[in-house]
Biopython code that builds the backbone (N, CA, C, O; Angstrom):
import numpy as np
from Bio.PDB.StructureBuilder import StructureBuilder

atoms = [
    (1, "UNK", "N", (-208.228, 8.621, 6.386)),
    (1, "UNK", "CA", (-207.107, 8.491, 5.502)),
    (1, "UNK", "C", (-206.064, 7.594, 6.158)),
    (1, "UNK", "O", (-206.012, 7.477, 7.382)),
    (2, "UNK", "N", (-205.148, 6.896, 5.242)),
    (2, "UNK", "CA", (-204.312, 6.113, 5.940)),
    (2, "UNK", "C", (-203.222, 6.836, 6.527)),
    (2, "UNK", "O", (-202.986, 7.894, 5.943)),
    (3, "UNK", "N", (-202.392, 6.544, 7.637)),
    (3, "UNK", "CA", (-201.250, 6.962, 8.179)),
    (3, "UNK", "C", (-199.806, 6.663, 7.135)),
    (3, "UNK", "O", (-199.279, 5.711, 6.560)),
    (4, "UNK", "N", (-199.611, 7.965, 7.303)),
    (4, "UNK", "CA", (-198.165, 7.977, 6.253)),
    (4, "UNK", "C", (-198.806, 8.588, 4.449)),
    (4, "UNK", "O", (-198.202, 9.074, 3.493)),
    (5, "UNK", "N", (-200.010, 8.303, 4.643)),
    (5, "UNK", "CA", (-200.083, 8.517, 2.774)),
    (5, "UNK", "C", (-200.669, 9.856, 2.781)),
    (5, "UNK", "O", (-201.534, 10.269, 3.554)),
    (6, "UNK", "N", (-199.898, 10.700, 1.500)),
    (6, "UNK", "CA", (-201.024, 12.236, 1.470)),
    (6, "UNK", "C", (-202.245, 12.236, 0.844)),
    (6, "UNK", "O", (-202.368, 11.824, -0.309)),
    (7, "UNK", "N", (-203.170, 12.663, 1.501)),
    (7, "UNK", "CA", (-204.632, 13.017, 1.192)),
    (7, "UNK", "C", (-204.778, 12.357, 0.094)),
    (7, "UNK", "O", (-205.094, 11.170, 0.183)),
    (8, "UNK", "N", (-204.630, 12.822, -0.908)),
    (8, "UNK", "CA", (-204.629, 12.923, -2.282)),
    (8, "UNK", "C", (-204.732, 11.290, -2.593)),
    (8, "UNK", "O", (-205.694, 10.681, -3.062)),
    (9, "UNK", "N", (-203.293, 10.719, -2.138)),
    (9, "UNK", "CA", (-202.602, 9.317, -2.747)),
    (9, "UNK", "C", (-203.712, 8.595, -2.200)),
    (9, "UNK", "O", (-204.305, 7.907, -3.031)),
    (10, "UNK", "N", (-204.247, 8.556, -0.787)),
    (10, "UNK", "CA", (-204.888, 7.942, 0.178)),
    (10, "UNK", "C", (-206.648, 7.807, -0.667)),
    (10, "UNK", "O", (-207.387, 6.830, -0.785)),
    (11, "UNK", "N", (-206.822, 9.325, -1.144)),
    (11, "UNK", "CA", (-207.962, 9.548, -1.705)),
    (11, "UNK", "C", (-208.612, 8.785, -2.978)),
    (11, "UNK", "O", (-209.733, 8.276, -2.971)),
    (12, "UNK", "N", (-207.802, 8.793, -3.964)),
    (12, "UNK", "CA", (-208.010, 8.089, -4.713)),
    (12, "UNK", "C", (-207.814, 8.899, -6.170)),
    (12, "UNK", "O", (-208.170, 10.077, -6.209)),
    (13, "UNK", "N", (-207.114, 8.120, -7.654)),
    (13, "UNK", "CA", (-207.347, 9.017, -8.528)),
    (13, "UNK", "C", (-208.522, 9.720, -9.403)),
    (13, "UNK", "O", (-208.806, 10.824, -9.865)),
    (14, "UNK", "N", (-209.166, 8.031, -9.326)),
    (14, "UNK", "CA", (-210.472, 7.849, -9.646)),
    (14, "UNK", "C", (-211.405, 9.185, -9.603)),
    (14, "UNK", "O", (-211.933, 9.691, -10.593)),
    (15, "UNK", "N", (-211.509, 9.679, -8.203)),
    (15, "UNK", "CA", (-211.824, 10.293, -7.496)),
    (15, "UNK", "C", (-211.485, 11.576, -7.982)),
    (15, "UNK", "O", (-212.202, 12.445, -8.478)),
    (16, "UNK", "N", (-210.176, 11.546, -7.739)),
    (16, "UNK", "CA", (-209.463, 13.364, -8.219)),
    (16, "UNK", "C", (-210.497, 13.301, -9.708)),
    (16, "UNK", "O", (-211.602, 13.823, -9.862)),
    (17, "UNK", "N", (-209.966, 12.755, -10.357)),
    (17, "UNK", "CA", (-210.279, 12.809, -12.197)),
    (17, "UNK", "C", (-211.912, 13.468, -12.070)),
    (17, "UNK", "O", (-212.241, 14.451, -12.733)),
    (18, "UNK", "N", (-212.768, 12.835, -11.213)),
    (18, "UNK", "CA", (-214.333, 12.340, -11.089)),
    (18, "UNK", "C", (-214.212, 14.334, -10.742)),
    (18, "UNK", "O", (-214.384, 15.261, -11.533)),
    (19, "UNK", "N", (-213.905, 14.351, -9.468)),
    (19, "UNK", "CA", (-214.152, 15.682, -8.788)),
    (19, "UNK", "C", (-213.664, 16.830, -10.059)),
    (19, "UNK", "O", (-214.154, 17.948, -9.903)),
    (20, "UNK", "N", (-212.769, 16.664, -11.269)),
    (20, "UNK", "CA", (-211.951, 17.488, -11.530)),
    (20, "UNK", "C", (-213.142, 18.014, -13.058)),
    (20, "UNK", "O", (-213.334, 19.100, -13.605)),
    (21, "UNK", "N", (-213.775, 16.449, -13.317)),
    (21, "UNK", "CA", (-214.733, 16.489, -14.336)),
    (21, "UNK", "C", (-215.542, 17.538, -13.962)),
    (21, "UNK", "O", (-215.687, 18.598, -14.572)),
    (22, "UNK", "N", (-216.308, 17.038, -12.453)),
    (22, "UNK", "CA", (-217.622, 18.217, -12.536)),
    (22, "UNK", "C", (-216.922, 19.428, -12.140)),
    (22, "UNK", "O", (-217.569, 20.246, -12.795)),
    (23, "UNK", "N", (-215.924, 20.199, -11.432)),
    (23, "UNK", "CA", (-215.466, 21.330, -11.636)),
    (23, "UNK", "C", (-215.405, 22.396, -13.003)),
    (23, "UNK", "O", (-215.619, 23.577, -13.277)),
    (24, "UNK", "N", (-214.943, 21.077, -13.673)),
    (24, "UNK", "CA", (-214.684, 21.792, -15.509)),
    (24, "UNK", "C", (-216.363, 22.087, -15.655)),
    (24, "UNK", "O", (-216.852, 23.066, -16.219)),
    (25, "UNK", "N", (-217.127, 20.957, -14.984)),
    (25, "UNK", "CA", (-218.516, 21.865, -15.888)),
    (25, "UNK", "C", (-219.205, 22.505, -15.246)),
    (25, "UNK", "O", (-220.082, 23.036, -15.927)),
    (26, "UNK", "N", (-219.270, 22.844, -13.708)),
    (26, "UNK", "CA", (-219.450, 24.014, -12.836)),
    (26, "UNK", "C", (-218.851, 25.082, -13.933)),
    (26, "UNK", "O", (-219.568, 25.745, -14.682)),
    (27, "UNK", "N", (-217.549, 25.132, -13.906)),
    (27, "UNK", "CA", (-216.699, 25.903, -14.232)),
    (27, "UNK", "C", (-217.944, 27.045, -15.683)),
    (27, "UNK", "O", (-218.474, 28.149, -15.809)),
    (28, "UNK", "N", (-217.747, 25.508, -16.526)),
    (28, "UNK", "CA", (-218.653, 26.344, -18.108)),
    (28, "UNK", "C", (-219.618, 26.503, -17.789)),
    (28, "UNK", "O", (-219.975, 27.577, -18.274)),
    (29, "UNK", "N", (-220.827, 25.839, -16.875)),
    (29, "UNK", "CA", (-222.077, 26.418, -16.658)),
    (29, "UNK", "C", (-221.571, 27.591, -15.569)),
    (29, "UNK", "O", (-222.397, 27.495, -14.661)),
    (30, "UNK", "N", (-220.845, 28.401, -15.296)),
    (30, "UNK", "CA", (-220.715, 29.652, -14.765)),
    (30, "UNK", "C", (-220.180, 30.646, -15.625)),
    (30, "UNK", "O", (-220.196, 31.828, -15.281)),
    (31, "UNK", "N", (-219.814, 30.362, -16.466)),
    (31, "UNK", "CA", (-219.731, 30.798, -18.004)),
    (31, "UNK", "C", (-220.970, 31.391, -18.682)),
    (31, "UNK", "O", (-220.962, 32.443, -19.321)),
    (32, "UNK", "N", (-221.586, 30.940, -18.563)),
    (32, "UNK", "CA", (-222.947, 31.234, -19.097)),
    (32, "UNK", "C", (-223.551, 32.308, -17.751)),
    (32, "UNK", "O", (-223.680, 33.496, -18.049)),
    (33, "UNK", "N", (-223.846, 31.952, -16.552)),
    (33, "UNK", "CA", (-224.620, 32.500, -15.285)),
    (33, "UNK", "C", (-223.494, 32.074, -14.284)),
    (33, "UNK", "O", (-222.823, 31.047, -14.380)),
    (34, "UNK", "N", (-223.391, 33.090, -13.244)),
    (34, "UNK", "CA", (-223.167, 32.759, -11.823)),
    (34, "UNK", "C", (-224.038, 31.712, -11.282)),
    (34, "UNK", "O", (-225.267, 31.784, -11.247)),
    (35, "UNK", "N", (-223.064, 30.376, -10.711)),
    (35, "UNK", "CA", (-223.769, 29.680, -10.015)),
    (35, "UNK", "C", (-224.134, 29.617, -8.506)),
    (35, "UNK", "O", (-223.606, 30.519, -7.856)),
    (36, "UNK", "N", (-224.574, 29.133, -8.107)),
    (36, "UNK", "CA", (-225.074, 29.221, -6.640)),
    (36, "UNK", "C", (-223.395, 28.550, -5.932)),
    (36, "UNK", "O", (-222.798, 27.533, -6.286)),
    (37, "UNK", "N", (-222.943, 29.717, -4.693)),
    (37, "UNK", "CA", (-221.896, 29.294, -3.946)),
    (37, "UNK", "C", (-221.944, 27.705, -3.245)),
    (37, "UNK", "O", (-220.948, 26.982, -3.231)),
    (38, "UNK", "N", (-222.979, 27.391, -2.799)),
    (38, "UNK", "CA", (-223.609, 26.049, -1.959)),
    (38, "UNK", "C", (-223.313, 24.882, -3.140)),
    (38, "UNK", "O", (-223.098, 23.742, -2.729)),
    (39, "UNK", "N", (-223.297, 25.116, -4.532)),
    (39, "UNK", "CA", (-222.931, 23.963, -5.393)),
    (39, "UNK", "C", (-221.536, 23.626, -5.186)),
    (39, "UNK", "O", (-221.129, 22.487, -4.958)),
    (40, "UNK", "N", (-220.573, 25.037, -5.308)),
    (40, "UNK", "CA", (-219.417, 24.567, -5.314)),
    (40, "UNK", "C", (-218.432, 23.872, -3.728)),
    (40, "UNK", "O", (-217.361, 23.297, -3.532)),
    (41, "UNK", "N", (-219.691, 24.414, -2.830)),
    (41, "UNK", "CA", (-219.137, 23.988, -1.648)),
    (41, "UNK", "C", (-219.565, 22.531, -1.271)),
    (41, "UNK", "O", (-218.802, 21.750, -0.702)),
    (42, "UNK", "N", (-220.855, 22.228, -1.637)),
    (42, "UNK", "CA", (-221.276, 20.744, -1.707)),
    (42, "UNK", "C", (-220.470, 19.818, -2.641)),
    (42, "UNK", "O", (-220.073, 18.750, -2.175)),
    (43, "UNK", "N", (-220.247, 20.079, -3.678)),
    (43, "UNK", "CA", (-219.056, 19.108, -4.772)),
    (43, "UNK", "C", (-218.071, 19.177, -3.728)),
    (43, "UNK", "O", (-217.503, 18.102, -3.534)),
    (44, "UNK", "N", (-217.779, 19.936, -3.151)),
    (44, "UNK", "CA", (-216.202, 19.833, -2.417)),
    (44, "UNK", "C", (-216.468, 18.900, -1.270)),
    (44, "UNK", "O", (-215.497, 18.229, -0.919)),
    (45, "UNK", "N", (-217.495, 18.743, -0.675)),
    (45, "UNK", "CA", (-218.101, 18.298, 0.363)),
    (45, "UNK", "C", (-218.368, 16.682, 0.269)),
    (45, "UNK", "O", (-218.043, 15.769, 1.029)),
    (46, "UNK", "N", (-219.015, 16.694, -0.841)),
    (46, "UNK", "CA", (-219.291, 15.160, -1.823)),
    (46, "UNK", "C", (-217.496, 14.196, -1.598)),
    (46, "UNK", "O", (-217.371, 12.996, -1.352)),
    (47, "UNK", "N", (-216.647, 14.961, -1.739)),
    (47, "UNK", "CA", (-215.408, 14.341, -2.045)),
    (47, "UNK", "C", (-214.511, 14.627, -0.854)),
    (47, "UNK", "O", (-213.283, 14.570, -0.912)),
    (48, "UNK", "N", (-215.287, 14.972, 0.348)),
    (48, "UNK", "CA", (-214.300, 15.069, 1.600)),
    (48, "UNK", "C", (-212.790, 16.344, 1.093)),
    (48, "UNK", "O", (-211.600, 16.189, 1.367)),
    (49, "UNK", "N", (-213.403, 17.465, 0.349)),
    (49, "UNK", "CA", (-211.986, 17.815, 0.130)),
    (49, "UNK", "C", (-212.329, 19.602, 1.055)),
    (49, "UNK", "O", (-213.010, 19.703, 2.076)),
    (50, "UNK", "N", (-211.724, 20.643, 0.413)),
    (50, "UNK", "CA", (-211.682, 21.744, 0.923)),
    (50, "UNK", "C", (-211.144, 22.517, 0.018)),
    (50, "UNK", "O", (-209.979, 22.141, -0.113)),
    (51, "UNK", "N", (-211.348, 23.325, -0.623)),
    (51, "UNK", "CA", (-210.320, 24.573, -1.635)),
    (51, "UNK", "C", (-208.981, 24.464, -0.987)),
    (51, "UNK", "O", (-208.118, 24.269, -1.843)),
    (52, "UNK", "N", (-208.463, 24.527, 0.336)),
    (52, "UNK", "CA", (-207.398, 24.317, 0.731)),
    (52, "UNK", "C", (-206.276, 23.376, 0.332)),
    (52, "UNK", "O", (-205.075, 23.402, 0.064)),
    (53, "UNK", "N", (-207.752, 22.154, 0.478)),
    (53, "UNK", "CA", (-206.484, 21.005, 0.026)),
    (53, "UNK", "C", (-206.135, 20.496, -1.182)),
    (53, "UNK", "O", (-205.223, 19.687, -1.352)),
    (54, "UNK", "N", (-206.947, 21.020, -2.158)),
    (54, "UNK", "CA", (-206.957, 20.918, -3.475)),
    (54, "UNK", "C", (-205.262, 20.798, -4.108)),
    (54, "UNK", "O", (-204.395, 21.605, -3.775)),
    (55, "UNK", "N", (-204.966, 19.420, -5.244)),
    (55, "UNK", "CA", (-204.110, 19.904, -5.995)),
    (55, "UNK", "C", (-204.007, 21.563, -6.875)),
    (55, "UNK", "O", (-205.037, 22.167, -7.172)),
    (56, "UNK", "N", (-203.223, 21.870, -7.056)),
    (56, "UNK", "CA", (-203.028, 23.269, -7.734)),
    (56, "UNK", "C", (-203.743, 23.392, -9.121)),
    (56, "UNK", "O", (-204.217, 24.510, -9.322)),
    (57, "UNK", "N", (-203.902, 22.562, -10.021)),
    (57, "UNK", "CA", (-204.607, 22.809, -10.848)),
    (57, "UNK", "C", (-206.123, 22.236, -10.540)),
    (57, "UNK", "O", (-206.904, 22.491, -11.457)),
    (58, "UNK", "N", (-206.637, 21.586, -9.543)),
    (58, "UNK", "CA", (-207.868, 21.943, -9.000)),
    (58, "UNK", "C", (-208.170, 23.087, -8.471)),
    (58, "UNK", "O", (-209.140, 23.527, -9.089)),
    (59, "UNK", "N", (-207.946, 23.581, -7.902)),
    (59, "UNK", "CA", (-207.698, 24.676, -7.088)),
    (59, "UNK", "C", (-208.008, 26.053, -8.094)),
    (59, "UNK", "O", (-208.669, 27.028, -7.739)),
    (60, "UNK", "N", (-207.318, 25.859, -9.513)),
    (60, "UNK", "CA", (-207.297, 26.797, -10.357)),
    (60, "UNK", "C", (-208.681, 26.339, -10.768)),
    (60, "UNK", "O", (-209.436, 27.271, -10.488)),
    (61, "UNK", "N", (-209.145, 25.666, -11.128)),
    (61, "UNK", "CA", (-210.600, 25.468, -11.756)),
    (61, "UNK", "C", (-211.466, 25.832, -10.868)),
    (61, "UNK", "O", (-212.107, 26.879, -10.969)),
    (62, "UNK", "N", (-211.576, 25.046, -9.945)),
    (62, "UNK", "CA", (-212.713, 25.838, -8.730)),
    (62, "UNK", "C", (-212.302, 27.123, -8.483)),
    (62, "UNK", "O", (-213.260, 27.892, -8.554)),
    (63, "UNK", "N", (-211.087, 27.764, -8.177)),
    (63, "UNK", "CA", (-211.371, 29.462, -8.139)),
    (63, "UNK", "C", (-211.822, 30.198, -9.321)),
    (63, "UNK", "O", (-212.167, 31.375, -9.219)),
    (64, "UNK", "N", (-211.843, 29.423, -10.707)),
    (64, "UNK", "CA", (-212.559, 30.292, -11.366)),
    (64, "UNK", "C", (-213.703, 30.374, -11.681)),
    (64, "UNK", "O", (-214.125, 31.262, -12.422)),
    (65, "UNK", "N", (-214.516, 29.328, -11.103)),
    (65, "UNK", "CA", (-216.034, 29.717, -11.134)),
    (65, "UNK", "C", (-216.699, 30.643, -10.281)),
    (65, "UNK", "O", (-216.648, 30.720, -9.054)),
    (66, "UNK", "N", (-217.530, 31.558, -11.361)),
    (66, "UNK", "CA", (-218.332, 32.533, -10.795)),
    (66, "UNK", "C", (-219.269, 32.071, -9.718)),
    (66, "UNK", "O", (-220.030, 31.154, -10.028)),
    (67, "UNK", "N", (-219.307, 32.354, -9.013)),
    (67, "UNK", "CA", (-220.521, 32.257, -7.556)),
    (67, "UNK", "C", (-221.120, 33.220, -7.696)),
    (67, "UNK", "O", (-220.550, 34.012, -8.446)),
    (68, "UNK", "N", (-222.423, 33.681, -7.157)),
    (68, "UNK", "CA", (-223.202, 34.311, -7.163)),
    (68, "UNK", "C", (-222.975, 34.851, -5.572)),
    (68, "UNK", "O", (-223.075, 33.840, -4.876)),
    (69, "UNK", "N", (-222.775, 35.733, -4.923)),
    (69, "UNK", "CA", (-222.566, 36.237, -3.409)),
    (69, "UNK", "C", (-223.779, 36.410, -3.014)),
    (69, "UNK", "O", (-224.005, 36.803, -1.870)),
]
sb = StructureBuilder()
sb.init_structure("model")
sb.init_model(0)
sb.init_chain("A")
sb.init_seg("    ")
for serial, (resi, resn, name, xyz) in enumerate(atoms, 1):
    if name == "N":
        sb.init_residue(resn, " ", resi, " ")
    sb.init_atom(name, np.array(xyz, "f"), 0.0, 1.0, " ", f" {name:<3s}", serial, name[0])
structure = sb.get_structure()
């Protein structure tokens, strides 16, 4: 990431929007079935991010998909 810019700005929007798409459909295909935990941790993984660093309404979408424990 560049020095001085936050994650996010540095990251790209492109990116946010892209990551925020497949969340929404994690999200509805867990709607239907619990999905496997390793999907939602690999999408996060795909995009260099972390549940941590997530904007807040990312953050709200990925915590509401069902995982399977």
């Amino acid at each position: 990431m560049s020095d001085g810019m936050p994650g996010w700005a540095a990251w790209g929007s492109l990116a946010e929007e892209q990551l925020a798409g497949e969340a929404e459909a994690l999200l509805r295909e867990s709607r239907r079935a619990p999905v496997e935990r390793r999907r939602v941790e690999a999408l996060l993984d795909l995009y260099g991010q972390s549940f941590e660093t997530l904007p807040d309404y990312l953050r709200r979408i990925v915590g509401e998909i069902e995982v399977e424990d």
